[in-house]
N, C-alpha and C positions, 0 to 999 in steps of 0.2 A: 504494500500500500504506500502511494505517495502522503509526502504531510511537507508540512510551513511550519516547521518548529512547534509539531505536535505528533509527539513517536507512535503515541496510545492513549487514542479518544475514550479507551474506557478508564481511564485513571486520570480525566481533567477535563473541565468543563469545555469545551471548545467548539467548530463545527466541521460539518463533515458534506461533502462537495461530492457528489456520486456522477460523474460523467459515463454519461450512456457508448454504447461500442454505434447505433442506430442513429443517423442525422434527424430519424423522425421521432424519437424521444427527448424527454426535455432533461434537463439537468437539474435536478436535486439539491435542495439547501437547507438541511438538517442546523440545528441546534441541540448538541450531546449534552447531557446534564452527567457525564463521567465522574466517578470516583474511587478512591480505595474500596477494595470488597473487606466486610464484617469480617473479622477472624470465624465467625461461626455462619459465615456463606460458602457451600459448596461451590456455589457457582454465582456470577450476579453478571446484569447487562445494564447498558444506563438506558435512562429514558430518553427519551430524541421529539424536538418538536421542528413539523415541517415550516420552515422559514417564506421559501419560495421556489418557483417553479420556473425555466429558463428554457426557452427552444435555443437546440441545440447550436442554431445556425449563428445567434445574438453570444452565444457563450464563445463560440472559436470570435467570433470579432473583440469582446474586450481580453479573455484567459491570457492573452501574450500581453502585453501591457499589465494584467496585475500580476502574472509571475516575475515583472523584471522589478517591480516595483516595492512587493514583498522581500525580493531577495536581495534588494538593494538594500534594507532595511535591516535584515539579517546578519547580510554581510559586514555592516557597520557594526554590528553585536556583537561578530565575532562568531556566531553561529553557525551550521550548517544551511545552505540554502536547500529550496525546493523543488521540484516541478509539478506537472498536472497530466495524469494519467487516466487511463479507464479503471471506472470501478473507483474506488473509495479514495476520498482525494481529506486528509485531515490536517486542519486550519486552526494554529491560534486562536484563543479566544478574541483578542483586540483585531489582530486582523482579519479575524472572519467577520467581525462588525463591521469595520472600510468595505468588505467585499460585497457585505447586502447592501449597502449604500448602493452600490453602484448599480446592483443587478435590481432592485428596487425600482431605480431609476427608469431602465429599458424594459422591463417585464411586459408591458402593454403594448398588446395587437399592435397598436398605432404608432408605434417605434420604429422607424427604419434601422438597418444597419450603419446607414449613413449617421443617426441620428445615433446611435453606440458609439460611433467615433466621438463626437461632441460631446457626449456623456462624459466619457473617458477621458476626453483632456481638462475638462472641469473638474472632475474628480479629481485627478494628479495636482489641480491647482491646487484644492484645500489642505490645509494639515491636516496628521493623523488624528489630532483633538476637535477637530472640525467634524471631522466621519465620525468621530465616535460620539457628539456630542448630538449628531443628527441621528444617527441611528436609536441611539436612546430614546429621545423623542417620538421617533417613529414605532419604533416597535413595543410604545407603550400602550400607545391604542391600536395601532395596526399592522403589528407584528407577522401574524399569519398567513399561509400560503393564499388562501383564498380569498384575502384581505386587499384583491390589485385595485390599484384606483380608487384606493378610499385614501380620505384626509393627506396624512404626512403622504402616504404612498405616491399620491399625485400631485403631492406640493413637491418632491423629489423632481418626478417627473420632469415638471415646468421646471425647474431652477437648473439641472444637468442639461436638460437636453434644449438649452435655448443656444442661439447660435448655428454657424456652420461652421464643417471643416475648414475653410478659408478663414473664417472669423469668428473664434470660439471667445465667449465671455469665458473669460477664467475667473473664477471666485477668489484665487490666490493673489491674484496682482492688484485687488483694490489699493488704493493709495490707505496711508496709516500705521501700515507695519513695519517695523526697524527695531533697532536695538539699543537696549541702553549700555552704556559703556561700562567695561567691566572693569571688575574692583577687586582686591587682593580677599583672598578666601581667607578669613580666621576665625573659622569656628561659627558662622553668624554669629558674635558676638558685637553685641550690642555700642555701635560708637556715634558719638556725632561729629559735628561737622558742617562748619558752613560749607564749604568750600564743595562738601561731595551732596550736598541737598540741591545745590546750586548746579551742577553739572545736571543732575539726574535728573530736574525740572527742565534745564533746556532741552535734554535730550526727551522728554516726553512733549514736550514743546513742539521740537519738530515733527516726532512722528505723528504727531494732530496734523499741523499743513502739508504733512505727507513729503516732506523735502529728503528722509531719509539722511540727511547729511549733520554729523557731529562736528564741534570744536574738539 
């Protein structure tokens, strides 16, 4: 079985990706509730909730893109990366939330492939705190497979897949984001300071007009 830095779905919460051998099947997006088995379980299986459901044609258009994307992610951890195979494909907890974001997003009839590419570069725009912060949202009310086109699910929808290939709105590049200038690590213990109150106001300063640029 392939996995995203998830060895064995039965010992952790995570999801699990079942990629069909058949282009007229759809793709599977389980939600494992996995855990240690009772010392007094002969045997145990976790329980699994269907997330959502993916024709298989929408699935080859984003899979390459989120595998380079995960693994880039891994890679920086120092981890083992992944791929995506047939049959059981087992996903991180954190990043199988990024991944129903996306498939969320295209799930409905009325999605072109075209319109999965747009999805997809929107999606790469946001941080991982972004995705996780919608998927929560989302799959508080409308979590479930057969939940498509309800509420969050189709407020996804419109936000990913607005734009074209030529000219995708990227949710990542709004103007506001920057950094504030970094400061010697001691312990966060507590110091003051005009001098560092004063920097870190300009620098929040800027990143409001959006200039990105520090003294």
């Amino acid at each position: 079985m392939a996995d995203f830095d998830c060895p064995d779905h039965y010992l952790e919460q995570c999801y699990l990706v079942q990629v069909p051998r058949s282009v007229r099947e759809t793709v599977d997006v389980f939600e494992v509730y996995g855990r240690p088995p009772q010392p007094t379980e002969p045997s145990w299986a976790p329980e699994v909730t269907l997330r959502a459901q993916l024709p298989k044609a929408k699935w080859d258009a984003i899979s390459g893109e989120l595998r380079l994307e995960f693994n880039r992610r891994l890679k920086a951890d120092r981890k083992r990366t992944g791929s995506w195979a047939q049959g059981n494909n087992a996903v991180q907890r954190l990043l199988g939330k990024e991944l129903l974001v996306l498939v969320w997003a295209v799930e409905q009839d009325d999605v072109s492939v075209e319109q999965c590419d747009v999805a997809l570069r929107n999606w790469l725009g946001l941080k991982p705190e972004e995705r996780w912060w919608l998927h929560t949202m989302t799959a508080a009310s409308t979590g479930h497979a057969h939940q498509v086109g309800m509420g969050w699910r189709d407020a996804l929808r419109r936000a990913l897949c607005f734009g074209t290939k030529h000219d995708v709105f990227s949710l990542g590049s709004i103007a506001g984001r920057g950094q504030l200038p970094a400061r010697r690590n001691d312990g966060f213990a507590a110091e003051g300071g005009v001098e560092r109150r004063r920097q870190e106001f300009a620098a929040l300063r800027a990143i409001a007009v959006g200039t990105g640029v520090f003294a």
